[in-house]
C-alpha positions in Angstrom: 0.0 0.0 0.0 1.4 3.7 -0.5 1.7 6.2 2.3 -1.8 7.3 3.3 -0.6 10.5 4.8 1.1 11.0 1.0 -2.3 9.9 -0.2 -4.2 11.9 1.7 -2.1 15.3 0.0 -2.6 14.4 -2.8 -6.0 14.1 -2.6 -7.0 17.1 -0.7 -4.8 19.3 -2.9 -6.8 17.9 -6.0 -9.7 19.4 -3.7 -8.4 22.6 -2.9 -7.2 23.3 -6.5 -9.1 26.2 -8.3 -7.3 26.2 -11.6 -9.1 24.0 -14.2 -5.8 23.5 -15.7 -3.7 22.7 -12.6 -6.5 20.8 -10.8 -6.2 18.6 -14.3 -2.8 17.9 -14.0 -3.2 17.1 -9.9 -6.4 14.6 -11.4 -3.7 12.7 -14.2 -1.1 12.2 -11.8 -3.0 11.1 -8.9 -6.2 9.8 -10.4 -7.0 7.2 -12.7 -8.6 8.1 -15.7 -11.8 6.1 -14.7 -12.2 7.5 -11.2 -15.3 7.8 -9.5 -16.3 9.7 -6.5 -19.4 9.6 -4.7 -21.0 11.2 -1.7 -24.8 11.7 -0.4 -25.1 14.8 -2.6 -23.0 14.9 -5.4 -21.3 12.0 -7.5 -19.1 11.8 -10.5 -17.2 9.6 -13.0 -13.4 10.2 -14.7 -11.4 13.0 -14.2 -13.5 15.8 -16.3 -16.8 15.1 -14.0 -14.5 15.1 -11.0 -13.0 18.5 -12.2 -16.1 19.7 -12.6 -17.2 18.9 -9.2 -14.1 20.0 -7.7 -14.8 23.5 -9.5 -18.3 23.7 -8.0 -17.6 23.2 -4.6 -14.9 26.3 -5.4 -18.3 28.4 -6.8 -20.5 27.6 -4.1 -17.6 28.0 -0.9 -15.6 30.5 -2.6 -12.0 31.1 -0.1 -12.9 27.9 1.6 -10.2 25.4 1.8 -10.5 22.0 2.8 -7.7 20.8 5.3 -6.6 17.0 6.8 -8.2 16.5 10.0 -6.2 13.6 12.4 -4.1 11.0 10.7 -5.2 9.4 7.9 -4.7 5.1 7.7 -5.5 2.4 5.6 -4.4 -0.9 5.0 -4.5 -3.1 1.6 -5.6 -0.4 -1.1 -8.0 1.7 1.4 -7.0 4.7 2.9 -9.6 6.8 5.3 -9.1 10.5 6.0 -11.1 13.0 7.8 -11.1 16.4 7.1 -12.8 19.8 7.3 -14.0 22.8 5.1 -14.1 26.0 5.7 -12.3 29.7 5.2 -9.4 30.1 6.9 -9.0 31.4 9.7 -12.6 30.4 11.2 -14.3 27.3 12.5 -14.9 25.4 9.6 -18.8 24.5 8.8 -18.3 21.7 7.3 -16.6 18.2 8.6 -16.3 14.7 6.3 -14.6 11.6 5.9 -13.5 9.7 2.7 -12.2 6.4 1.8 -10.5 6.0 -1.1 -9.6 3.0 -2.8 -6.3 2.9 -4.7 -5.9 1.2 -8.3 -2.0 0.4 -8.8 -1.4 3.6 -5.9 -3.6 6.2 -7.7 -6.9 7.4 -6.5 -9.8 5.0 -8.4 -12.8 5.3 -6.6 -13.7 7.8 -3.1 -16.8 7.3 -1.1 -17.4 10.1 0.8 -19.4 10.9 4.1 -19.9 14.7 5.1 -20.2 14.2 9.1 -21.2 17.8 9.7 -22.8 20.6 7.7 -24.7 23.6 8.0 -28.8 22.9 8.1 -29.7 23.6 4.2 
């Protein structure tokens, strides 16, 4: 298994990427092409959905960033990671978890869980 702390980066810096262009290269490095991601409000499948995802959490929480919360683990090709969104600076809103399941060490499929968020 890779380093689910290295993992874990990567991932969140795909997250917290607003540059369609730089977020693309963060997605063909660490991502496979056929990624999926999935969570109870949002889901999406290869890199252009996930870029586009990615980008729309940026237009709804503009200057929110999202940042590793405890240490993330895993074992075989899962890794888990908590972490929280918010602007910096301030209590974050919004909490989560994710599991990731790795495909030859890149990122092939996320399931996430959003733990705490603001009433709608």
């Amino acid at each position: 298994m890779s380093n689910p702390a290295a993992i874990a980066s990567a991932y969140l810096a795909t997250w917290n990427e607003t540059d369609a262009t730089k977020r693309l290269s963060l997605l063909t490095t660490h991502w496979t092409g056929d990624a999926s991601y999935v969570d109870p409000l949002m889901g999406a499948e290869g890199i252009a959905q996930i870029s586009g995802l990615v980008g729309a959490v940026h237009e709804r929480f503009p200057g929110f960033r999202f940042e590793l919360t405890g240490t993330p683990n895993g074992h075989g090709r899962y890794v888990r990671l908590a972490w929280t969104l918010g602007p910096e600076g301030a209590e974050p809103p919004i909490e989560g978890s994710d599991v990731v399941l790795l495909d030859e060490g890149r990122i092939g499929q996320v399931i996430g869980f959003i733990d705490r968020a603001p009433a709608a």
